[in-house]
N, C-alpha and C positions, 0 to 999 in steps of 0.2 A: 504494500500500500504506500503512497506517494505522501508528503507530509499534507499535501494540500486535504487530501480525503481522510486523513489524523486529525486534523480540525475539523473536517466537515463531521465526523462522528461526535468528537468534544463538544462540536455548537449543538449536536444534538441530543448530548445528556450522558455520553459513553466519559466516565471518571478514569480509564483504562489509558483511553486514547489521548487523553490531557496529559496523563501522567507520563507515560510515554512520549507526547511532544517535550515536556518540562524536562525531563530525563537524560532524552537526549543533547541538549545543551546545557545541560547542568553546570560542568566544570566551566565553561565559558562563561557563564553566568557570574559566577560566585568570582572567577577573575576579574569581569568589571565591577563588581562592587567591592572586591577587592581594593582595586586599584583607585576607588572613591574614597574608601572607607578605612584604609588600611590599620583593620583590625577583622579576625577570624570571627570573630561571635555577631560582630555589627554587619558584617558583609554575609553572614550567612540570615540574619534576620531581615535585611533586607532581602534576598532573595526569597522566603517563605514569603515576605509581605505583597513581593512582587507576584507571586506564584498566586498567592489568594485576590488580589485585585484583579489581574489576568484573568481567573475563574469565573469570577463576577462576571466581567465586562466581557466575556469570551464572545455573546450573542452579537456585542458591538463589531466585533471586528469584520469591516466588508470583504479584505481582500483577502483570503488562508495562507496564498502563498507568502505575504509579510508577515505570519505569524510572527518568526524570530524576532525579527527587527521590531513589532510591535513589542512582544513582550520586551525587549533590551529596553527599550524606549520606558516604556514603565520602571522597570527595574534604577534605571539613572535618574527618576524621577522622586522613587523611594531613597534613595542613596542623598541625594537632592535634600529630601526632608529632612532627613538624619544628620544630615551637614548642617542643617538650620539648626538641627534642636540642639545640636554640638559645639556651636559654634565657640570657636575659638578654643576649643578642649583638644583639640586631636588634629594634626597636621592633613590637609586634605587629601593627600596624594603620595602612592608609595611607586617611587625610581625603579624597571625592571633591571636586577642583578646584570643582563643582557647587553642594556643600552651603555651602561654607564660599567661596566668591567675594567676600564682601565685609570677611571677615574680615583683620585685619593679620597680616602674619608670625607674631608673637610669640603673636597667641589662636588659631591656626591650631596652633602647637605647642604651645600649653597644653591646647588639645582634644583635641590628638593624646596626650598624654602621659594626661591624664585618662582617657579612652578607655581606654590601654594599661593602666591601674592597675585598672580594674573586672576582678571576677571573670570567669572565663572566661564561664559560663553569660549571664552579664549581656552582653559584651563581644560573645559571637554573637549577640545579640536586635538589638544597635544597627547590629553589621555587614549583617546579611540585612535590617533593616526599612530603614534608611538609605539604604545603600552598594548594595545590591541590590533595593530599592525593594519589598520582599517584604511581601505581607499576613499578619497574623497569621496568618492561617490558614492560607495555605502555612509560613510557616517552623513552626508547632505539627506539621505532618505530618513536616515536612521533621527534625526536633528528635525525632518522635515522642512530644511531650507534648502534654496537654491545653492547649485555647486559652484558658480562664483564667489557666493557669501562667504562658503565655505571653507576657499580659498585665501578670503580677503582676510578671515578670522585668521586662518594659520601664520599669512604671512607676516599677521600685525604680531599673533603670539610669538614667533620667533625674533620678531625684531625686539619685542617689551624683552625678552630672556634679554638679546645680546645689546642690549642694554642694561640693562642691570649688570650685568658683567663688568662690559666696557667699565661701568661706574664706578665699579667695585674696583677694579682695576687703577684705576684713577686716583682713588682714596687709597691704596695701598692695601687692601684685603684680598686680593688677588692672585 
């Protein structure tokens, strides 16, 4: 069975075929709210939260084949709240081991913090493109904005980083 007829069973009351959609991209999951939330227990409650709102609103969803991408869409929106309600308790964003491997301690959390300081809108461009190795063009769907936009956000996030560097630089922290 194809994922698209996985939803069409779940919209129509099969608890089986939900679970089984959810399932399937589980670990994916729990890595973007990871990578939001960067704590095991808050990134794992966000994705049950996401998992239960999903179930609700399963009847809403028009198109089956975005299933995933709706539910991600939800999921960063839970993550989203949880940032609210955390605010300023817990750094927003955790650096993959991957990207930053040769980097020392101390530019590893200067990037981390830079990172943490960009606007939100900017902050989800670096996390999906980076951290989730996401094509503009899935996260513009995934965002629901045009892939210009989308573009325009990255270019501006990278430039807000290498700036703050430069800065940093400049003042001698560098």
């Amino acid at each position: 069975m194809s994922d698209e007829q996985w939803v069409r069973a779940a919209q129509r009351g099969d608890p089986d075929a939900f679970h089984r959609l959810v399932s399937e991209h589980g670990m994916k999951l729990y890595s973007v709210a990871y990578a939001y939330l960067k704590n095991e227990a808050d990134a794992l409650e966000a994705v049950q939260e996401a998992t239960c709102r999903a179930y609700v609103k399963l009847g809403k969803l028009k198109e089956p084949r975005y299933f995933h991408t709706w539910l991600t869409r939800i999921l960063i929106h839970c993550c989203i709240d949880e940032q609210k309600r955390k605010r300023g308790m817990l750094p927003l964003f955790s650096i993959p081991d991957t990207l930053v491997a040769d980097l020392a301690l101390d530019e590893k959390l200067r990037l981390q913090l830079a990172i943490d300081s960009l606007p939100p809108n900017l902050r989800h461009i670096i996390i999906l493109k980076y951290y989730e190795d996401m094509t503009l063009t899935e996260i513009a769907k995934l965002l629901e904005k045009p892939e210009g936009t989308v573009k325009t956000w990255l270019n501006k996030a990278l430039n807000e980083l290498r700036a703050t560097f430069r800065k940093e630089g400049e003042s001698g922290y560098a």
